[in-house]
Each structure stands twice: as structure tokens, then as C-alpha cells.
CHARMM-style PDB file with segment names, atoms N, HN, CA, C and O in Angstrom:
ATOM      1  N   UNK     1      -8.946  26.508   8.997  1.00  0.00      PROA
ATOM      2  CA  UNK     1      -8.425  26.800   7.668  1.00  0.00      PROA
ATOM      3  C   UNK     1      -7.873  25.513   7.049  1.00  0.00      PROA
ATOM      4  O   UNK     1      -7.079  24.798   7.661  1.00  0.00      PROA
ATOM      5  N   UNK     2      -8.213  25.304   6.109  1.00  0.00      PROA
ATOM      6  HN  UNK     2      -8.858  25.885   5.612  1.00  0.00      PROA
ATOM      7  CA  UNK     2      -7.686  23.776   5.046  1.00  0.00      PROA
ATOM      8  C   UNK     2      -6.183  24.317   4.672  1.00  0.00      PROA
ATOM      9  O   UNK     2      -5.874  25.360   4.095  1.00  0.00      PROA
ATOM     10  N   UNK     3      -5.603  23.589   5.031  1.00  0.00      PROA
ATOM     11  HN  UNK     3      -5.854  22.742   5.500  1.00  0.00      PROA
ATOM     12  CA  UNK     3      -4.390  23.350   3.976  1.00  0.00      PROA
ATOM     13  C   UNK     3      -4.408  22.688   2.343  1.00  0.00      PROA
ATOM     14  O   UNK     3      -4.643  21.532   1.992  1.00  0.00      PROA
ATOM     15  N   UNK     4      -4.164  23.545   1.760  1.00  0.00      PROA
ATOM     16  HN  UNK     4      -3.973  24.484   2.045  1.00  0.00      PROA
ATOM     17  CA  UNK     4      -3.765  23.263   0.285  1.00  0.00      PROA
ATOM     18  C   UNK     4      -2.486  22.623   0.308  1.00  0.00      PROA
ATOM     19  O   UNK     4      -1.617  23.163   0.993  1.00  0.00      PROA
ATOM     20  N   UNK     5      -2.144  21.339  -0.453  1.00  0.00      PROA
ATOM     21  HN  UNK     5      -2.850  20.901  -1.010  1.00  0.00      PROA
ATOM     22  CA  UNK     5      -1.275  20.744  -0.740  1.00  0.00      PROA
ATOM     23  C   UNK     5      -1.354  20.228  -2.572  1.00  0.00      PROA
ATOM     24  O   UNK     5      -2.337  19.795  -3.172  1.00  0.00      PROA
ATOM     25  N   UNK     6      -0.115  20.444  -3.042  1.00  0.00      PROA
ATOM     26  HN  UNK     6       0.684  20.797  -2.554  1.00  0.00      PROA
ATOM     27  CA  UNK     6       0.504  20.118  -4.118  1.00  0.00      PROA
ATOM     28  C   UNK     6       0.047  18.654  -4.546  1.00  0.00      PROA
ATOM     29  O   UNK     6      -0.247  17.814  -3.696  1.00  0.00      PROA
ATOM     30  N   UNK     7       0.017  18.476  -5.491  1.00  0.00      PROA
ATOM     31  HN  UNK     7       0.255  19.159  -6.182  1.00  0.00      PROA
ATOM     32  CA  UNK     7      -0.608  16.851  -6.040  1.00  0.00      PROA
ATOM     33  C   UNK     7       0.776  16.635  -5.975  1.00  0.00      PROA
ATOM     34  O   UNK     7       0.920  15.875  -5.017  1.00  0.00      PROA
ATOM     35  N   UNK     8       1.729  16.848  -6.398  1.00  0.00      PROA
ATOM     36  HN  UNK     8       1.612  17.465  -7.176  1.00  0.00      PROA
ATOM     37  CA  UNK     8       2.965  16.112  -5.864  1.00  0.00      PROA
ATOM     38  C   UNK     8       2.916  15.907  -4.180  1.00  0.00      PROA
ATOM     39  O   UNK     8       2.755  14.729  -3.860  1.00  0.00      PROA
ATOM     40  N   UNK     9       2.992  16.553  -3.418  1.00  0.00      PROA
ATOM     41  HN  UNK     9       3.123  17.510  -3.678  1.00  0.00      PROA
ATOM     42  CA  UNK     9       3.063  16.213  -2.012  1.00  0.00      PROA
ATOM     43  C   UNK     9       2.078  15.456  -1.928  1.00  0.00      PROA
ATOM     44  O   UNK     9       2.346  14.363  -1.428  1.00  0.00      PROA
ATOM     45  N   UNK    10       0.999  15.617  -2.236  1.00  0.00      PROA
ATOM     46  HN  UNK    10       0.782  16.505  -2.642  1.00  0.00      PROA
ATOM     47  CA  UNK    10       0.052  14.395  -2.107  1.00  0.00      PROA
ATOM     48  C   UNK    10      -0.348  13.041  -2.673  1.00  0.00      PROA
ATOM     49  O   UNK    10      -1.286  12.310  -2.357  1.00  0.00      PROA
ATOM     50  N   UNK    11       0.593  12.895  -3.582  1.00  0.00      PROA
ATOM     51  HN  UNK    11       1.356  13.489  -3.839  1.00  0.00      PROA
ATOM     52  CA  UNK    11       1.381  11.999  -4.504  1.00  0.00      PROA
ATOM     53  C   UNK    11       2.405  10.954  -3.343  1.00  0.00      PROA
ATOM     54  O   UNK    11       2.406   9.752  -3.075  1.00  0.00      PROA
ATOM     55  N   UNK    12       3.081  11.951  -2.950  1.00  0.00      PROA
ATOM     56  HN  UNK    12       3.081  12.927  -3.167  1.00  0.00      PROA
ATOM     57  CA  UNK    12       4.207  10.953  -1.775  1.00  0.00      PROA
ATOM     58  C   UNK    12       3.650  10.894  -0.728  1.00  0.00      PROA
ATOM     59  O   UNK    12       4.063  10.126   0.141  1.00  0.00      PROA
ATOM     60  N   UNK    13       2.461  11.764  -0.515  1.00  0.00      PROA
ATOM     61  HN  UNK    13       2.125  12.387  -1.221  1.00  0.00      PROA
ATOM     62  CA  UNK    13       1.715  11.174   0.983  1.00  0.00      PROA
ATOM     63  C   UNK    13       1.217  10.007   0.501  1.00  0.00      PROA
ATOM     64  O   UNK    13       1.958   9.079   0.825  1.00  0.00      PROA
ATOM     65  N   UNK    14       0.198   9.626  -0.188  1.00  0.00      PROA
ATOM     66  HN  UNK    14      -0.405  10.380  -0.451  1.00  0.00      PROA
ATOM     67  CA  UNK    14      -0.344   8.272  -0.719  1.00  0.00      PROA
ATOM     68  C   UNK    14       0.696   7.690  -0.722  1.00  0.00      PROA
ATOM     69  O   UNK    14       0.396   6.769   0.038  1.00  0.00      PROA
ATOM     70  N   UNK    15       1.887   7.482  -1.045  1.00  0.00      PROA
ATOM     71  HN  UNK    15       2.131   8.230  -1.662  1.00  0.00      PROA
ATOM     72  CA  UNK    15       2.924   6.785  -1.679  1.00  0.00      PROA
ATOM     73  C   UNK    15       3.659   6.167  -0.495  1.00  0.00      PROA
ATOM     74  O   UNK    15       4.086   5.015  -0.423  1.00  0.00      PROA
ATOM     75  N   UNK    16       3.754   7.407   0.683  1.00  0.00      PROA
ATOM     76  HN  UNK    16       3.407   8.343   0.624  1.00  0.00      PROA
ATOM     77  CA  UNK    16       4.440   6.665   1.795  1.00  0.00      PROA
ATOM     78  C   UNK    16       3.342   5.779   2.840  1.00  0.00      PROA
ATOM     79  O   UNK    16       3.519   4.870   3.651  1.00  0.00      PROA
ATOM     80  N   UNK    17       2.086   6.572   2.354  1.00  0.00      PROA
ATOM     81  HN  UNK    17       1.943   7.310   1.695  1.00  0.00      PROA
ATOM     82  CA  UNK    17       0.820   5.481   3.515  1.00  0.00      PROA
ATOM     83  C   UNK    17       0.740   3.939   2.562  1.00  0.00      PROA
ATOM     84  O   UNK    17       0.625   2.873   3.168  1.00  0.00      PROA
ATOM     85  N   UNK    18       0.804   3.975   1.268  1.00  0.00      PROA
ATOM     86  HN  UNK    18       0.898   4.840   0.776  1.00  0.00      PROA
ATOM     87  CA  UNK    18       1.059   2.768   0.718  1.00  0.00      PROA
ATOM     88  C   UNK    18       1.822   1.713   1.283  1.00  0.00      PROA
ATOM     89  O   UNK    18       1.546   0.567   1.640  1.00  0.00      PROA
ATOM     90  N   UNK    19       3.378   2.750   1.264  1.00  0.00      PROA
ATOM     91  HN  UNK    19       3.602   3.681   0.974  1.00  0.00      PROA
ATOM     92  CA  UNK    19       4.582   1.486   1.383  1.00  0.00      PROA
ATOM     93  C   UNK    19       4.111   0.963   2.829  1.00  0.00      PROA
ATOM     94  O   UNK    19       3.815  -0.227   2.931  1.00  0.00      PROA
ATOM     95  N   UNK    20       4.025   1.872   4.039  1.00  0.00      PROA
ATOM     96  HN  UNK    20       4.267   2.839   3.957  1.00  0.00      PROA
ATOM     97  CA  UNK    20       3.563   1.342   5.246  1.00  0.00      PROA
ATOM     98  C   UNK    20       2.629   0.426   5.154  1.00  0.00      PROA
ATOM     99  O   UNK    20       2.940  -0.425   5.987  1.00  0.00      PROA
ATOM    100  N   UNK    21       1.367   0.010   4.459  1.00  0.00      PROA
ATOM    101  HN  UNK    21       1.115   0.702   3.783  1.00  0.00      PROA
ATOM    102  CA  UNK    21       0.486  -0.663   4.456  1.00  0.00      PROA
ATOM    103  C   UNK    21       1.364  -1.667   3.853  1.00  0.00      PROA
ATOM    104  O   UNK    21       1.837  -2.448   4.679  1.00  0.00      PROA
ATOM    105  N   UNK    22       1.841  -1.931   2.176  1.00  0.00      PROA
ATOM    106  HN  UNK    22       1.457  -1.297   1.505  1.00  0.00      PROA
ATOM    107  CA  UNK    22       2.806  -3.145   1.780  1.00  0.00      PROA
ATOM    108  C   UNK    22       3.262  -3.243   3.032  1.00  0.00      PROA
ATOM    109  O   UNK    22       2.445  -3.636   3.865  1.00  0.00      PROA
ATOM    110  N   UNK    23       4.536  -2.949   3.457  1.00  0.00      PROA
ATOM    111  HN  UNK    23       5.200  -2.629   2.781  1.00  0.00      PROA
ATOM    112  CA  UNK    23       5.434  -3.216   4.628  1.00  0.00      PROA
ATOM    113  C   UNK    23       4.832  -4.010   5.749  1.00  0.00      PROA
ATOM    114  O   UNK    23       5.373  -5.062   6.089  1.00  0.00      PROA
ATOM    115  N   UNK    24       3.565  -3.504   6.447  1.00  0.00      PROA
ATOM    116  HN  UNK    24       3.125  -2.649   6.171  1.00  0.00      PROA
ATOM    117  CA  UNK    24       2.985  -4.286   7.417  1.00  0.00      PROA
ATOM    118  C   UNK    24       2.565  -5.673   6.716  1.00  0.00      PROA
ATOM    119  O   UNK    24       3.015  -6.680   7.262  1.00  0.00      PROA
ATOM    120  N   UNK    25       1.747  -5.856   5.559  1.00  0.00      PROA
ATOM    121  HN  UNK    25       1.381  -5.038   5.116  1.00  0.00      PROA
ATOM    122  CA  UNK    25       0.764  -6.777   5.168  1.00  0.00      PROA
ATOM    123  C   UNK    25       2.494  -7.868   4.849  1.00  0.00      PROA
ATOM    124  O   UNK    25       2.549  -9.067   5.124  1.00  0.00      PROA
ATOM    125  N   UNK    26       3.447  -7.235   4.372  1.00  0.00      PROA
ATOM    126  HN  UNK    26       3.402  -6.262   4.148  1.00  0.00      PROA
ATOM    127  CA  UNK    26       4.635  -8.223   4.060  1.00  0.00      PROA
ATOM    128  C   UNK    26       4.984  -8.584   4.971  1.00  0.00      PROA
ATOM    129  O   UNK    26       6.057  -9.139   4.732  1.00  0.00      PROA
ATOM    130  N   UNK    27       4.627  -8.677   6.585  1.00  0.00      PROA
ATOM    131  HN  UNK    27       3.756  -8.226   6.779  1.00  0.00      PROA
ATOM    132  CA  UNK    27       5.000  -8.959   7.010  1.00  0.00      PROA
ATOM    133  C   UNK    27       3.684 -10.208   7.882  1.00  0.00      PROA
ATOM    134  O   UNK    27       3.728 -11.348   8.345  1.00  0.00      PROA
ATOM    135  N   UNK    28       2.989  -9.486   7.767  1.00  0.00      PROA
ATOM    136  HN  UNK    28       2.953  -8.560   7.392  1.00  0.00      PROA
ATOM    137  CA  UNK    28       1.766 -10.287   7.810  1.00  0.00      PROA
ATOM    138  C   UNK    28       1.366 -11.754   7.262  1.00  0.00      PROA
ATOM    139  O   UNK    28       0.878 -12.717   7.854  1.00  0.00      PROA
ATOM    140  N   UNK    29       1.880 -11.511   5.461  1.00  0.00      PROA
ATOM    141  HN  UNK    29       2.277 -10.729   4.980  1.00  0.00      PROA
ATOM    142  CA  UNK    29       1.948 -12.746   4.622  1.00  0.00      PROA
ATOM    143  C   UNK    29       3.426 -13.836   5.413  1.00  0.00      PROA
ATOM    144  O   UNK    29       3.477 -15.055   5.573  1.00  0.00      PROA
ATOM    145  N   UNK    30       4.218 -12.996   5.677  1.00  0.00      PROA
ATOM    146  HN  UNK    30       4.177 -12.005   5.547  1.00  0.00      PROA
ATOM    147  CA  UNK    30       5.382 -14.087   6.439  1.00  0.00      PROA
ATOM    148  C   UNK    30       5.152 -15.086   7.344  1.00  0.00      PROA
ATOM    149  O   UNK    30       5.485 -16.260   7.505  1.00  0.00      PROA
ATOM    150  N   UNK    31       4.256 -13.984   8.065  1.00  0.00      PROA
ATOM    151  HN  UNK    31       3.986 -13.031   7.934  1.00  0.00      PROA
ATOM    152  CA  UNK    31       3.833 -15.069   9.001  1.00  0.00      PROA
ATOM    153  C   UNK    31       2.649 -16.186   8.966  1.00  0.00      PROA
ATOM    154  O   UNK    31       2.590 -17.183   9.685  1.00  0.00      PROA
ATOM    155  N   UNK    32       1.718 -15.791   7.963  1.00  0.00      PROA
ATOM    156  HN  UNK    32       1.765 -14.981   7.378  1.00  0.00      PROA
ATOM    157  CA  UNK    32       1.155 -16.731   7.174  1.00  0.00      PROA
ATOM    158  C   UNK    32       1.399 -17.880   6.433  1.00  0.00      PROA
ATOM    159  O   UNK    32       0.815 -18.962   6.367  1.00  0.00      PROA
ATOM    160  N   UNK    33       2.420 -17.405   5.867  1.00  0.00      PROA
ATOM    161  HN  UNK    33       2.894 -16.527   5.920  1.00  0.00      PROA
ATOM    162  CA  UNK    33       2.872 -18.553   5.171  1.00  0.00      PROA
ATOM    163  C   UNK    33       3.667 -19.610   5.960  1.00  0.00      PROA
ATOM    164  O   UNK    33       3.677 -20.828   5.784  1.00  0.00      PROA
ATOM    165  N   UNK    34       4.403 -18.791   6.969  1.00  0.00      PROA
ATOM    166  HN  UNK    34       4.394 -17.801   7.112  1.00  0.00      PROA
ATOM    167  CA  UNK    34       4.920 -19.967   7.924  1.00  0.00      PROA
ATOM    168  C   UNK    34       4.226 -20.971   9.329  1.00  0.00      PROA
ATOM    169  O   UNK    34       4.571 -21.889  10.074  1.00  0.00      PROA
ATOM    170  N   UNK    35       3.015 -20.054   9.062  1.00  0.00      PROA
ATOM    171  HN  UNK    35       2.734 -19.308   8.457  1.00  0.00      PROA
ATOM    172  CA  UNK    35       2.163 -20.683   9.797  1.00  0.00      PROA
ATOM    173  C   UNK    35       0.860 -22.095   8.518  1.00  0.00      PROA
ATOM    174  O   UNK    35      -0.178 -22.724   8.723  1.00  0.00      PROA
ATOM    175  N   UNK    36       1.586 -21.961   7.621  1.00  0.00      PROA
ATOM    176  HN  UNK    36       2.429 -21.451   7.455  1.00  0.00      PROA
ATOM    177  CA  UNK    36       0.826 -22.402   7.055  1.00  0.00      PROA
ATOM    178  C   UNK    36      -0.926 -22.583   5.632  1.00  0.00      PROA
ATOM    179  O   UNK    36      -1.477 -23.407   4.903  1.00  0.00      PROA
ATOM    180  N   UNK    37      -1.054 -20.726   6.215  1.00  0.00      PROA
ATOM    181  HN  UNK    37      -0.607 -20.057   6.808  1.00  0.00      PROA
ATOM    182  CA  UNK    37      -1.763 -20.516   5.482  1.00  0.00      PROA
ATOM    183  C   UNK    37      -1.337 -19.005   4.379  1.00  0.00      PROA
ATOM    184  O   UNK    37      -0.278 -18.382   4.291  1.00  0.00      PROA
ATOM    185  N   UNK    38      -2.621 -18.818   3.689  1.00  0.00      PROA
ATOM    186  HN  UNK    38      -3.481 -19.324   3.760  1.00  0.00      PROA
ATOM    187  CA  UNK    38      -1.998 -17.862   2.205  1.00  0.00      PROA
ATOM    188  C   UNK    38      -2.416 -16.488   2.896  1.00  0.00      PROA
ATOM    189  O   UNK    38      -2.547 -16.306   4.107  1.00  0.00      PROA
ATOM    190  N   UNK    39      -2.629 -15.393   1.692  1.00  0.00      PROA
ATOM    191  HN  UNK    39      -2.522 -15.540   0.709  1.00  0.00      PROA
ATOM    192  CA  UNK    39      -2.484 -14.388   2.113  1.00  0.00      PROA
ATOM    193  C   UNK    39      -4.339 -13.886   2.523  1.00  0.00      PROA
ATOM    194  O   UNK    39      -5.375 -14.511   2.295  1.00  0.00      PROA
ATOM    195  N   UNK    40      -4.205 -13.028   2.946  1.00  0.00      PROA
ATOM    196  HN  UNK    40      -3.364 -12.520   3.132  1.00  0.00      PROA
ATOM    197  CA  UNK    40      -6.089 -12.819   3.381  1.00  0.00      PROA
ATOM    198  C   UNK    40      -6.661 -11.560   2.945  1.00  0.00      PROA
ATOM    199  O   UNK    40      -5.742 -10.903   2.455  1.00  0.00      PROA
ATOM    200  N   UNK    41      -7.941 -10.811   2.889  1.00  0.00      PROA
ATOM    201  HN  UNK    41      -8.687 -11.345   3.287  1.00  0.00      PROA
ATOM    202  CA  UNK    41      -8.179 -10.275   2.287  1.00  0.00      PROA
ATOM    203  C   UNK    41      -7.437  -8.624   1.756  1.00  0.00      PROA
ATOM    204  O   UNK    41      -7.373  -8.007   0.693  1.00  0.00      PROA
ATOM    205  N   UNK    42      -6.966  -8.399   3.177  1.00  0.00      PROA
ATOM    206  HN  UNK    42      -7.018  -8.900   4.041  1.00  0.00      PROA
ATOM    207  CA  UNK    42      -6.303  -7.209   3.437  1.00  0.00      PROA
ATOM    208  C   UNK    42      -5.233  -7.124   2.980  1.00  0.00      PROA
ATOM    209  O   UNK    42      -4.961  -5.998   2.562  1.00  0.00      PROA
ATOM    210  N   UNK    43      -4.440  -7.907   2.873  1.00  0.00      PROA
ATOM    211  HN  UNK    43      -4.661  -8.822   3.212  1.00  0.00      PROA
ATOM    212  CA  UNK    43      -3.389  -8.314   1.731  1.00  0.00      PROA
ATOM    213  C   UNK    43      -3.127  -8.078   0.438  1.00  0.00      PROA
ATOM    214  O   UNK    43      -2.249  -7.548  -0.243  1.00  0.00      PROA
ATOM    215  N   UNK    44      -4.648  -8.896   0.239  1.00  0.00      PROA
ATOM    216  HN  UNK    44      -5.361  -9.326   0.793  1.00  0.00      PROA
ATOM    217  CA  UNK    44      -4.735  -8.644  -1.600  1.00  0.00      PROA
ATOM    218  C   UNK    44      -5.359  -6.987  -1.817  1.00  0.00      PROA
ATOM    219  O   UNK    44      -5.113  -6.466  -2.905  1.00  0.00      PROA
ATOM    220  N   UNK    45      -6.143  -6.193  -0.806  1.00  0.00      PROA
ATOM    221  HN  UNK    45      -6.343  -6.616   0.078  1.00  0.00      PROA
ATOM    222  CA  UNK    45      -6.782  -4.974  -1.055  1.00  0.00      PROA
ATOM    223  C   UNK    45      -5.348  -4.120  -1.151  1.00  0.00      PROA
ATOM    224  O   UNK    45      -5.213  -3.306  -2.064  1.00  0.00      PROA
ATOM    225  N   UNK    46      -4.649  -4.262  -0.511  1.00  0.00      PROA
ATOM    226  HN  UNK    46      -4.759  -4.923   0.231  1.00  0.00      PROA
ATOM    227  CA  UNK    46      -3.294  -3.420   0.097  1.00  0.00      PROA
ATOM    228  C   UNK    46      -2.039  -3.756  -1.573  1.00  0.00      PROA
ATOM    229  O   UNK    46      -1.266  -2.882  -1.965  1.00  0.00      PROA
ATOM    230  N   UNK    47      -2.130  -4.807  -2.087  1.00  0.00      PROA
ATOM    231  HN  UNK    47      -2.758  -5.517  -1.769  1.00  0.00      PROA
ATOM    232  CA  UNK    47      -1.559  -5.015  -3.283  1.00  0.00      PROA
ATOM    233  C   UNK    47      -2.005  -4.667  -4.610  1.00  0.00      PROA
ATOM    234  O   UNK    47      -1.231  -4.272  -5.481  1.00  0.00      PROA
ATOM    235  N   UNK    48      -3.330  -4.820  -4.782  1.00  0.00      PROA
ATOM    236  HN  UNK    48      -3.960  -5.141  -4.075  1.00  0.00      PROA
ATOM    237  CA  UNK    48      -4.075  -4.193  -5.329  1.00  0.00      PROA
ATOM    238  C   UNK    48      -4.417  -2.102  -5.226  1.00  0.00      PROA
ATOM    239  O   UNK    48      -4.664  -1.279  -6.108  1.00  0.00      PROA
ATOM    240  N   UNK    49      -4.285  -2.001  -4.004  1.00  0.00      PROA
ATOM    241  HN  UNK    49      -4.085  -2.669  -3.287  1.00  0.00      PROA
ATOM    242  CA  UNK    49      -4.003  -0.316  -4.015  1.00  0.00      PROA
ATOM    243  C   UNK    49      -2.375   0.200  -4.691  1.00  0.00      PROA
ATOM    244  O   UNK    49      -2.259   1.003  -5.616  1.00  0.00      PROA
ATOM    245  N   UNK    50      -1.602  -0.256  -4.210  1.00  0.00      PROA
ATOM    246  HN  UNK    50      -1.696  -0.908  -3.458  1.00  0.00      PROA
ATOM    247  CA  UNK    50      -0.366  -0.245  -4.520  1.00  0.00      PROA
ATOM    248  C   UNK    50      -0.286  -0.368  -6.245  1.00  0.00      PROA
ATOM    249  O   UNK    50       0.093   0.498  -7.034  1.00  0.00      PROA
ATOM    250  N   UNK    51      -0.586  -1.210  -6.419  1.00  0.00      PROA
ATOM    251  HN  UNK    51      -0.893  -1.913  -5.778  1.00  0.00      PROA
ATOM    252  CA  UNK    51      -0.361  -1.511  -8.024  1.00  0.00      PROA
ATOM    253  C   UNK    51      -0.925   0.010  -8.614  1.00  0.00      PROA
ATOM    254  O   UNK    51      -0.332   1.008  -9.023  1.00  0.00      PROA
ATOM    255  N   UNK    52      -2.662  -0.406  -8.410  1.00  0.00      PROA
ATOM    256  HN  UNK    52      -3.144  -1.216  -8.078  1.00  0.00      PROA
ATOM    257  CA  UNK    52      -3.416   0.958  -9.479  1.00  0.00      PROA
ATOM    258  C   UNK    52      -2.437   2.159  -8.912  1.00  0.00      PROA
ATOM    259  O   UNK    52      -2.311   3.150  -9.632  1.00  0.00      PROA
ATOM    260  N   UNK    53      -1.731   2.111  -7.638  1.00  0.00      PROA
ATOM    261  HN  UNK    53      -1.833   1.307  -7.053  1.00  0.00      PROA
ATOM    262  CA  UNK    53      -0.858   3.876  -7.420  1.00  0.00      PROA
ATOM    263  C   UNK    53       0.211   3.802  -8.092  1.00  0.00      PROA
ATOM    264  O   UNK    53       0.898   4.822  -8.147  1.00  0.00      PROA
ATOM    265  N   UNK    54       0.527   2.956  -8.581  1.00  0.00      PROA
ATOM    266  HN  UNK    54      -0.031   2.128  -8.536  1.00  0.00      PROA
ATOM    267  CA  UNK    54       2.027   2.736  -9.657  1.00  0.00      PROA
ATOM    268  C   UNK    54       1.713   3.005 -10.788  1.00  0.00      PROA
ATOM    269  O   UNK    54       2.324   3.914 -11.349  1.00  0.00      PROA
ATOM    270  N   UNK    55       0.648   2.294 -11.487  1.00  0.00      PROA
ATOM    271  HN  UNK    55       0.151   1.556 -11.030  1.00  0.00      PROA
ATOM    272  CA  UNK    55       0.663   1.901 -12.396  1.00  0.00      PROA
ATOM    273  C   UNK    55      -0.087   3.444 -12.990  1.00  0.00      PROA
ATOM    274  O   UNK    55      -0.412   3.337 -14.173  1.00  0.00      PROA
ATOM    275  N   UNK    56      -0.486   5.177 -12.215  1.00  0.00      PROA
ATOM    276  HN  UNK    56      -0.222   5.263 -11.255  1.00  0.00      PROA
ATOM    277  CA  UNK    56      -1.607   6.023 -11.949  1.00  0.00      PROA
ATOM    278  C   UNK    56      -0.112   7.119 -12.264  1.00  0.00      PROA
ATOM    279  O   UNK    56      -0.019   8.074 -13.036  1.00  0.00      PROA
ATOM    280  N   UNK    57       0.791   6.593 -11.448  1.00  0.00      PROA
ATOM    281  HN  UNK    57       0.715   5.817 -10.822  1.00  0.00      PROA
ATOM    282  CA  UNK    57       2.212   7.591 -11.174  1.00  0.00      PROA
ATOM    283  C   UNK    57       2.960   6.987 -12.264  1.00  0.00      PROA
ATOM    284  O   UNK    57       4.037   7.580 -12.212  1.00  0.00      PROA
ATOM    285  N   UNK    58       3.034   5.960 -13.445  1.00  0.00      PROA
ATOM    286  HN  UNK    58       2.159   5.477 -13.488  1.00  0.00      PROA
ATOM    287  CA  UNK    58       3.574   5.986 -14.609  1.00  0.00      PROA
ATOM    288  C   UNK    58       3.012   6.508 -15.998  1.00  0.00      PROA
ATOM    289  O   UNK    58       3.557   6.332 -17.087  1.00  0.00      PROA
ATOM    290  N   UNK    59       1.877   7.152 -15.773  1.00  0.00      PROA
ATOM    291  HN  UNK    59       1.434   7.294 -14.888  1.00  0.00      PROA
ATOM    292  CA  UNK    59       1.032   7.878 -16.794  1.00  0.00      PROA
ATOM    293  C   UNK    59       2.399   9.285 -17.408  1.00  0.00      PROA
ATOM    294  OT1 UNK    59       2.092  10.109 -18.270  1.00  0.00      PROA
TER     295      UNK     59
END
């Protein structure tokens, strides 16, 4: 049987698998940068998701 979920609940599910993805990749770029190099692709895909979900949840 499928569970039906609320576009709000599924709103903060995206929202909290987001921040986890930011959160890891911010931590990822830290160590990049102190190692010397910039950020890599997964980075920019993970900042780029984040944004269009902000910018989707200010409509």
C-alpha cells in the first residue's frame, strides 16, 4: 500500500534531504579549500538544488 503524503510534508522531506546534502558538501568545500583546491561538481549540483528549492518554496 503507498502512502499518501501532504505536499507540505513532502515539502520538509525535500527540505531536510537538502540541508543534509548542503551540510555534508559544506563540509566537503572546507576541506577543499584548505587543502587547496575549489569546490567540485557535487557541490555546485547540491547548491544549485537548494537554491531552485528556495527559490520553488517562495512562490
Amino acid at each position: 500500500m503507498e502512502m499518501m503524503m501532504s505536499n507540505e510534508s513532502k515539502r520538509k522531506l525535500e527540505a531536510e534531504k537538502l540541508a543534509g546534502f548542503l551540510e555534508q558538501d559544506w563540509q566537503n568545500l572546507l576541506a577543499h579549500v584548505a587543502a587547496g583546491r575549489g569546490p567540485d561538481a557535487t557541490m555546485e549540483r547540491t547548491v544549485k538544488q537548494v537554491i531552485a528549492f528556495l527559490r520553488s518554496e517562495s512562490v
